[in-house]
C-alpha positions as CSV (number, residue, x, y, z in Angstrom):
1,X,-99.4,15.1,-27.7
2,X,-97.7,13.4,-30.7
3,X,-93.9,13.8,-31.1
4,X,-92.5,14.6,-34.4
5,X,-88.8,13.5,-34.2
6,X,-88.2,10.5,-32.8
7,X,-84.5,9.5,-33.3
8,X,-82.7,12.9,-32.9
9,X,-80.2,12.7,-30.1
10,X,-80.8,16.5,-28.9
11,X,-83.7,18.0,-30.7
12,X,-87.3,16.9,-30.1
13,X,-90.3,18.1,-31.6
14,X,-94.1,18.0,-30.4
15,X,-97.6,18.5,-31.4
16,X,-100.5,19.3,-29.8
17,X,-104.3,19.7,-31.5
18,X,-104.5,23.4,-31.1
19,X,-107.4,23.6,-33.9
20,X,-109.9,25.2,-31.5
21,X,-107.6,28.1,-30.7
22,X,-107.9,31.3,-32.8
23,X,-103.4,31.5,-32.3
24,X,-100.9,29.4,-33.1
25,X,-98.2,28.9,-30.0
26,X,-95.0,28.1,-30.9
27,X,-92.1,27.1,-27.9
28,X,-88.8,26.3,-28.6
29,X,-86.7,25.7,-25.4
30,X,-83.1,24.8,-24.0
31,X,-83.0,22.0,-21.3
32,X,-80.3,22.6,-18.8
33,X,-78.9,21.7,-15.6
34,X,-79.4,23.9,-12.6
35,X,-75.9,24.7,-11.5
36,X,-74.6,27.4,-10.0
37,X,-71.8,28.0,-12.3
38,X,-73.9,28.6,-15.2
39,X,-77.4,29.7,-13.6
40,X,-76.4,33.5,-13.9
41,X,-75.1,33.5,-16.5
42,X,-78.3,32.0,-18.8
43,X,-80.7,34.0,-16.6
44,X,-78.5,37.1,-17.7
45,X,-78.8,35.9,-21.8
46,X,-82.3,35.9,-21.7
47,X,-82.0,39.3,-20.8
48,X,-79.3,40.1,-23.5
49,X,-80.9,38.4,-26.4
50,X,-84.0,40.8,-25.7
51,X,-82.3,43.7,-27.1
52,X,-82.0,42.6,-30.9
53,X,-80.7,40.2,-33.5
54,X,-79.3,40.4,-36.9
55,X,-82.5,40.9,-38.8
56,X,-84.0,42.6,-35.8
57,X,-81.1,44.9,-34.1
58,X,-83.1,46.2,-31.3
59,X,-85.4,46.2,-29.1
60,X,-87.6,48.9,-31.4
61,X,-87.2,46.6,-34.3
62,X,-88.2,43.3,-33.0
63,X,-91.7,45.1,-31.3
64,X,-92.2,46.3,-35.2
65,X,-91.5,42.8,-37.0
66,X,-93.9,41.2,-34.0
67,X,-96.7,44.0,-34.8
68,X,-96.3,42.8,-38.2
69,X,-97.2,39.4,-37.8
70,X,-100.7,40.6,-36.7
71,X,-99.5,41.6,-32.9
72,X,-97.7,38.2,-32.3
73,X,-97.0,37.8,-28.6
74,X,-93.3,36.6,-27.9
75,X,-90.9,36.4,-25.2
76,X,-87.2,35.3,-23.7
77,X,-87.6,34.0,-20.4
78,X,-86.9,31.4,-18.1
79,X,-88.3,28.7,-16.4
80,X,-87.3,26.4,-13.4
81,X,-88.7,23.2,-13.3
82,X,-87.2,20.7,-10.5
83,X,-83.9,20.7,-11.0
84,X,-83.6,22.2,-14.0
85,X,-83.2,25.5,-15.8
86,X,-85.1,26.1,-18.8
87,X,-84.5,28.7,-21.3
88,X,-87.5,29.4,-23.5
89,X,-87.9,31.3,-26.5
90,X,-91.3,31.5,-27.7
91,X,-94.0,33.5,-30.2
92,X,-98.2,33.3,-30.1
93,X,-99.3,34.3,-33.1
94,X,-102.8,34.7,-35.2
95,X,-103.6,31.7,-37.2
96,X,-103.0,34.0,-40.0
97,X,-99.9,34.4,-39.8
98,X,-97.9,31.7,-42.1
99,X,-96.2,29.4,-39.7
100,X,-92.9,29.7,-41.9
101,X,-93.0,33.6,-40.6
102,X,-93.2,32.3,-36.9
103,X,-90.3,29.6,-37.1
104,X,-88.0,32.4,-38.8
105,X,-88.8,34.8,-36.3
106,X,-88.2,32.3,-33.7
107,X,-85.0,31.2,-35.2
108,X,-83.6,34.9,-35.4
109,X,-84.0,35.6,-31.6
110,X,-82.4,32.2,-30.8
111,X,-79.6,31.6,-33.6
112,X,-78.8,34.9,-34.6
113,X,-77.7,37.0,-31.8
114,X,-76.0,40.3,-32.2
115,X,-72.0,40.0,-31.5
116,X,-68.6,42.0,-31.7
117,X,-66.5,39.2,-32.9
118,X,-66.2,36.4,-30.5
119,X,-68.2,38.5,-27.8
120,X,-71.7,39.9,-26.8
121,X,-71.4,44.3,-26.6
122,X,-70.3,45.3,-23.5
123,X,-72.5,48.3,-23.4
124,X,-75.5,45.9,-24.0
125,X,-74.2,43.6,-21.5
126,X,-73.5,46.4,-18.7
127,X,-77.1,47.6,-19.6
128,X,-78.6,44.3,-19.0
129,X,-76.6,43.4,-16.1
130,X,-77.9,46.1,-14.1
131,X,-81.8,45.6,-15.0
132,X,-81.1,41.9,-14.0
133,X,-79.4,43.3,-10.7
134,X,-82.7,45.5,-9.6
135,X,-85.4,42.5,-10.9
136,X,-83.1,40.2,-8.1
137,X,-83.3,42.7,-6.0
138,X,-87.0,43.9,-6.5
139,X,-87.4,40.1,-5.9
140,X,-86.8,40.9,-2.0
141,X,-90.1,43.2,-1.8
142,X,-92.5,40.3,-2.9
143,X,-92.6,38.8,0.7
144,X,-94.7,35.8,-0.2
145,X,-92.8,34.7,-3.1
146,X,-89.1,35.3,-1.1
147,X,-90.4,33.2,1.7
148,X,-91.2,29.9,-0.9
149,X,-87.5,30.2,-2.5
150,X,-86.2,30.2,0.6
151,X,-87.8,27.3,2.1
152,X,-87.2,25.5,-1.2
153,X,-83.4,26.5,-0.6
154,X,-83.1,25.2,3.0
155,X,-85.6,21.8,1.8
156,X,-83.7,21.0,-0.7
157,X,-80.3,22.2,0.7
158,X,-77.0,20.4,-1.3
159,X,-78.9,19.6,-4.4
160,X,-79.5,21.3,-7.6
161,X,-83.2,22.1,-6.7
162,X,-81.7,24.8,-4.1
163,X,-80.7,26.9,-7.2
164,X,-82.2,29.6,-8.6
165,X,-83.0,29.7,-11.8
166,X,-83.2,33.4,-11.9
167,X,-79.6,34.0,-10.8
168,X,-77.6,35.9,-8.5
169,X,-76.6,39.2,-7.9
170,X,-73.1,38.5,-6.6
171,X,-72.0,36.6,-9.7
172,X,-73.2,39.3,-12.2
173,X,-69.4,41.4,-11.4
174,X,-67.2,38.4,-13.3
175,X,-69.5,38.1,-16.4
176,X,-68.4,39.9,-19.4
177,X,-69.4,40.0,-23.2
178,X,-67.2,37.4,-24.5
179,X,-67.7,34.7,-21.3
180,X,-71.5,35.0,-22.0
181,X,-70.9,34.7,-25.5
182,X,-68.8,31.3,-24.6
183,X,-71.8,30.6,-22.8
184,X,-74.3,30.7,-25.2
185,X,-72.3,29.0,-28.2
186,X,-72.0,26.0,-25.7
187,X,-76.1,26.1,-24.9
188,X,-76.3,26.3,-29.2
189,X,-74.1,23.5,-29.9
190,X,-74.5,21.2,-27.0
191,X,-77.7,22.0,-25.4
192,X,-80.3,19.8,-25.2
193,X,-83.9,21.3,-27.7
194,X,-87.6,20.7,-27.1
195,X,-89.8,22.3,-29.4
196,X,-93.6,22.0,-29.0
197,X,-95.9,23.7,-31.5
198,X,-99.4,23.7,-30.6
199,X,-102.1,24.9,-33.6
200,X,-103.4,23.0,-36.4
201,X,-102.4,19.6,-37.4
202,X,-101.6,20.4,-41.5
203,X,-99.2,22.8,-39.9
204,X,-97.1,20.7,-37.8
205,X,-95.0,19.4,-40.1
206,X,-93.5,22.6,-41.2
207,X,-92.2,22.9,-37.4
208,X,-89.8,19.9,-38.4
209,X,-87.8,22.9,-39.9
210,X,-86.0,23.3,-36.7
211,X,-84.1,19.8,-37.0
212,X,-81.8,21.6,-39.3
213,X,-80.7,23.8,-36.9
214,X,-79.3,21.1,-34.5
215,X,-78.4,18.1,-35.2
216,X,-74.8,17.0,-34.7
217,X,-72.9,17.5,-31.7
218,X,-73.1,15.7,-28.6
219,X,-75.6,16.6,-26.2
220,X,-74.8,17.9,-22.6
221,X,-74.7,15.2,-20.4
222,X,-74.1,17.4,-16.9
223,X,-77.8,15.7,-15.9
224,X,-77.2,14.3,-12.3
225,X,-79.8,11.7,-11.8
226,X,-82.5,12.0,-9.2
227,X,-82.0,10.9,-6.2
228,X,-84.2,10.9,-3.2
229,X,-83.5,14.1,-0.8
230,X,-81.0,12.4,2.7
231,X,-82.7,11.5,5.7
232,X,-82.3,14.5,8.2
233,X,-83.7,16.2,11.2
234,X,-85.9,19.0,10.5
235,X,-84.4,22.4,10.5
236,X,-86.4,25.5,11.8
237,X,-85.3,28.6,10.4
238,X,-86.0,32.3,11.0
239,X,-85.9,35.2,8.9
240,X,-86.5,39.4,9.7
241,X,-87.7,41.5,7.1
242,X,-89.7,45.0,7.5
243,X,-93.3,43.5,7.4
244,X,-96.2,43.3,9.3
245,X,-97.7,39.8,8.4
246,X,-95.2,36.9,9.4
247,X,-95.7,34.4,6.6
248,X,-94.8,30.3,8.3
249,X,-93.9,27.9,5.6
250,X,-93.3,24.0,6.2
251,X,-92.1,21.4,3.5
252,X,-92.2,17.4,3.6
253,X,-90.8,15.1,1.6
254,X,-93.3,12.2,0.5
255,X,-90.9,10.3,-2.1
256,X,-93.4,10.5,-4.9
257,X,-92.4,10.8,-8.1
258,X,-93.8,12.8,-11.1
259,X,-95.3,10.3,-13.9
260,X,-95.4,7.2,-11.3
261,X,-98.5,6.1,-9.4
262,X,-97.0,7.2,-6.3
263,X,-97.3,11.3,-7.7
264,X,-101.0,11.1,-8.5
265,X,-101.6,10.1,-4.8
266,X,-99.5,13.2,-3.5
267,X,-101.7,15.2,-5.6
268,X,-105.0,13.4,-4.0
269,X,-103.0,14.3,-0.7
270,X,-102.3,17.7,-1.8
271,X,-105.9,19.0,-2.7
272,X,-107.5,17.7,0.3
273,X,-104.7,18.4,2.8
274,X,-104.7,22.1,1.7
275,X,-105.3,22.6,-2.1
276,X,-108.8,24.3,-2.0
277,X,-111.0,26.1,0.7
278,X,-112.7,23.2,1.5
279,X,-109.5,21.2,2.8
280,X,-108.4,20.3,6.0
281,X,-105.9,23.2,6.5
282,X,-108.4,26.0,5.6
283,X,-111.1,24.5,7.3
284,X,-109.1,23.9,11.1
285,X,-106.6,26.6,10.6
286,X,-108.4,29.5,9.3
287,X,-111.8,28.8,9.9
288,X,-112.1,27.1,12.9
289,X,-109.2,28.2,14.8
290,X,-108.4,31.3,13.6
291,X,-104.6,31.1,13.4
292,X,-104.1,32.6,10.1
293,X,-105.5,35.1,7.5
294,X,-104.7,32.6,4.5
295,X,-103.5,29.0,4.1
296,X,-102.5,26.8,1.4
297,X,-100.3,23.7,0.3
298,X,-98.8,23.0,-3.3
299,X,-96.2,21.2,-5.0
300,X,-93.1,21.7,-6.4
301,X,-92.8,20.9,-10.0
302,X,-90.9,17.4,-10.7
303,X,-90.7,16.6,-7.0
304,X,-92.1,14.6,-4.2
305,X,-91.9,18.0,-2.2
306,X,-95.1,18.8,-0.3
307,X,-94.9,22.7,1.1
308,X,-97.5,24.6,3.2
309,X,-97.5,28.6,3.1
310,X,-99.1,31.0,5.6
311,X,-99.8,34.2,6.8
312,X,-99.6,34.6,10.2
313,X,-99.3,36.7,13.5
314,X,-95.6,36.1,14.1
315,X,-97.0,35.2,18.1
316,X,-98.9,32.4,16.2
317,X,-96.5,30.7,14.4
318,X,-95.8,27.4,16.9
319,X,-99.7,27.0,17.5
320,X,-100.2,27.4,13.7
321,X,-97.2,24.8,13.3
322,X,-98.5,22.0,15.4
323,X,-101.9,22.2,13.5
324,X,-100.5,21.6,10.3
325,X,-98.7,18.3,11.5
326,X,-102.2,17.7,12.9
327,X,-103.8,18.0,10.5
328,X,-101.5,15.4,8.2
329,X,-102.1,13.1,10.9
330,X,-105.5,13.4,10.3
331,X,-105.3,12.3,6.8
332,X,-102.4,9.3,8.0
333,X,-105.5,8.0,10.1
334,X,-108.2,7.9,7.4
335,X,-109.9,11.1,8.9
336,X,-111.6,11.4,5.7
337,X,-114.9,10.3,4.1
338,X,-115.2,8.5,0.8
339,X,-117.5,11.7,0.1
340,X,-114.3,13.8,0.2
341,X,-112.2,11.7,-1.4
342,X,-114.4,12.1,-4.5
343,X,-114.8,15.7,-4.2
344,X,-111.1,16.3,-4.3
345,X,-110.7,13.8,-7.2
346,X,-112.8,15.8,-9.0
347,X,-112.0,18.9,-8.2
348,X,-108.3,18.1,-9.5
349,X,-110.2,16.7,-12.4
350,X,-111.3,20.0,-13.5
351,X,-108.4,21.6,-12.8
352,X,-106.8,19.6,-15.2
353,X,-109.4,19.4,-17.7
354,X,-109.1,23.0,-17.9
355,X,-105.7,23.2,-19.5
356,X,-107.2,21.6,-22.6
357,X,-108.7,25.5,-22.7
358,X,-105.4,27.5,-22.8
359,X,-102.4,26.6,-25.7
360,X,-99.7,27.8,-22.4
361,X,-101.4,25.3,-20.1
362,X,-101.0,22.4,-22.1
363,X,-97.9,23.8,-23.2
364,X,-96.3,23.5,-19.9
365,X,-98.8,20.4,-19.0
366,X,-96.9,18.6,-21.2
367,X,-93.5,19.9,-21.1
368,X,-92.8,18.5,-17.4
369,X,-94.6,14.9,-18.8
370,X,-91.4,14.9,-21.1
371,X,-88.7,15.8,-18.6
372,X,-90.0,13.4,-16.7
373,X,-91.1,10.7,-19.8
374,X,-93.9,10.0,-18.1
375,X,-97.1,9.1,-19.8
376,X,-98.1,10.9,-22.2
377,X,-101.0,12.9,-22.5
378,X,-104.2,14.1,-20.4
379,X,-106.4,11.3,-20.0
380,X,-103.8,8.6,-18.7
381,X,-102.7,11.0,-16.2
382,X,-106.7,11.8,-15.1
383,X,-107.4,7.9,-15.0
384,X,-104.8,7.2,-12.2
385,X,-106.0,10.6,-10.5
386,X,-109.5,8.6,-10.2
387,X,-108.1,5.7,-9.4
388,X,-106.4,6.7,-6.0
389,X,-107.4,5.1,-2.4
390,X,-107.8,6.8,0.5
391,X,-105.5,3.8,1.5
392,X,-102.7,5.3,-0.7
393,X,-103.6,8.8,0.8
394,X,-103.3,8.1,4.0
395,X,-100.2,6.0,3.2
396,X,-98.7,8.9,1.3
397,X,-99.4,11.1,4.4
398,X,-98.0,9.1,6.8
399,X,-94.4,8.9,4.5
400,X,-94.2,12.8,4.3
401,X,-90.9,13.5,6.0
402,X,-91.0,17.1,7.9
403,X,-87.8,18.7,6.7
404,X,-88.0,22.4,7.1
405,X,-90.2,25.2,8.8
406,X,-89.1,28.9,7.7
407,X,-90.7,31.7,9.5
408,X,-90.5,35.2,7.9
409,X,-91.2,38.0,9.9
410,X,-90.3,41.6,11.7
411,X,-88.3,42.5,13.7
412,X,-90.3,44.5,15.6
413,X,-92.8,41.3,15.9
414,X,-90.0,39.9,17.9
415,X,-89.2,43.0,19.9
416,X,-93.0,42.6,21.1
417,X,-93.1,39.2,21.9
418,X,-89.9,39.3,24.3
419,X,-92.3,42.5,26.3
């Protein structure tokens, strides 16, 4: 990764060697802070800028001019990383397609929104409002993906990382045309830009063409600094939903942090605590013991958060509980070979080697290095992987904070276990 712009207060632009790829990828993307204030209300834009722009002024015509340009991919979206919201504009695009034609079709969706005045249309923003209203709600059905934001929401409870990025259905009644306008004037003048362009090096300078379009102003500066989650007593909450499978989750707070030493051991931790089917979860929980039909941990992006997930027989949940702090205590006491130790080191290894084989994965790869500024490309961040101890695991382990368990299940689970 090899940055472009070096001394521009809010705009910064990246390259990475994208020569092997047949497209060129082209992302352009407004840091923000998570609040709840504003969350809705850039979720809801994404959704608004969709429908056209000056050159393009709907929906109809923007699919045309992207057909044009040889089927080019694009999208409006947002993105949640830690505690921050992300709003990403962004176009894939055949390598023959001239890269001028992909920065001004970029630049249209982002800079040249259609308005009434000093105000988004109302029709449009009534129309979007109520497709954003039945995604959040739609949300609701996917059981396994409800259950992770709401353990994220009660782990990180009373910072910005309990936000979602999507929005909320309740604020959607006091946004109008001209408020969301306000709102995305303030995102165009103040907000702070990353633009990473991965495709072929003689092309990259020709991305530069975006400084023009902001510099001046002074960049928001609403970024709380990190700070490490408060000590507190884990909290067990209990949901009811109509659903057959209860799905547990648990989440621990190690203190690592993303682009320090400390992260590459949680990741160590990570993949042989419950990050492939050969880790101590799958192999006790599901395997041996029976206590669940699948089993996993991860991490949450930018964090020191360590989360299981499972799906369970609600009657199962406090056996299944006790065996994942078990099994952590397994790893605190160096329950692991040297054998293993490699095997997860390299099996992260490959992971991670594989991003190098999709422009999106090292994309987003190195989109969280730069929120972070943490080193700077693939191979520094593999060398510390393969330099971790099981020492440092089994330290790491023994530092993960329980902080929440969320069970999600029916009610008529309940109704049976009371009989």
């Amino acid at each position: 990764m090899y940055s472009l712009e070096r001394n521009m207060p809010r705009c910064r632009i990246y390259w990475l060697d994208g020569k092997k790829f047949k497209t060129n990828l082209l992302v352009l993307f407004f840091d923000l802070p998570l609040k709840r204030e504003t969350a809705t209300k850039t979720a809801l834009l994404t959704e608004v800028l969709k429908e056209g722009c000056k050159p393009y002024p709907d929906a109809r015509s923007i699919a045309i001019a992207a057909e044009e340009l040889y089927g080019a991919l694009w999208d409006i979206s947002i993105v949640k990383k830690g505690d921050r919201q992300l709003l990403l504009f962004s176009i894939e695009a055949a390598k023959a397609v001239p890269i001028e034609d992909a920065i001004a079709f970029l630049k249209a969706l982002a800079m040249e929104p259609l308005v009434e005045g000093d105000a988004f249309s109302q029709e449009v923003v009534k129309r979007r409002k109520e497709i954003l209203a039945k995604r959040l709600a739609a949300l609701k059905d996917d059981k396994r993906g409800y259950a992770q934001r709401r353990c994220l929401e009660e782990a990180a409870k009373d910072t910005p990382m309990e936000i979602s990025a999507d929005g909320y259905a309740e604020d959607l009644d006091e946004i109008d045309g001209k408020i969301l306008y306000e709102h995305y004037r303030n995102i165009i003048e103040q907000g702070i830009v990353k633009v990473f362009f991965c495709g072929d090096e003689g092309e990259k300078r020709k991305v530069t063409a975006f400084r023009k379009l902001f510099q001046g102003g002074e960049p928001l500066s609403s970024f709380e600094e990190a700070k490490a989650l408060p000590k507190v007593q884990p909290v067990f909450i209990k949901e009811h939903t109509p659903m057959e499978q209860a799905r547990l989750l648990m989440a621990f707070d190690t203190k690592a942090q993303w682009g320090e030493r400390s992260f590459a051991t949680l990741l160590v931790l990570n993949q042989l605590f419950g990050g492939d089917p050969d880790s101590l979860l799958f192999q006790n929980l599901r395997e041996r013991d029976g206590l669940c039909y699948d089993i996993k941990s991860y991490l949450y992006p930018l964090t020191g958060l360590l989360f299981v997930q499972t799906g369970i027989k609600a009657q199962d949940a406090k056996k299944s509980a006790v065996g994942v702090l078990k099994a952590l205590e397994e790893l605190g006491e160096n329950h692991v070979d040297a054998k293993k130790l490699e095997e997860a080191k390299n099996g992260l290894a490959r992971q991670y080697q594989a991003i190098a084989d999709q422009p999106w994965s090292m994309v987003d790869f190195s989109v969280e290095q730069v929120l972070v500024e943490g080193e700077r490309g693939l191979d520094a961040f593999l060398r510390r992987i393969q330099e971790v101890t099981m020492e440092e695991v089994c330290r790491m382990a023994n530092r993960a904070a329980l902080r929440t368990i969320y069970l999600l299940k029916g009610k008529e689970a309940e109704q049976s276990e009371g009989k």
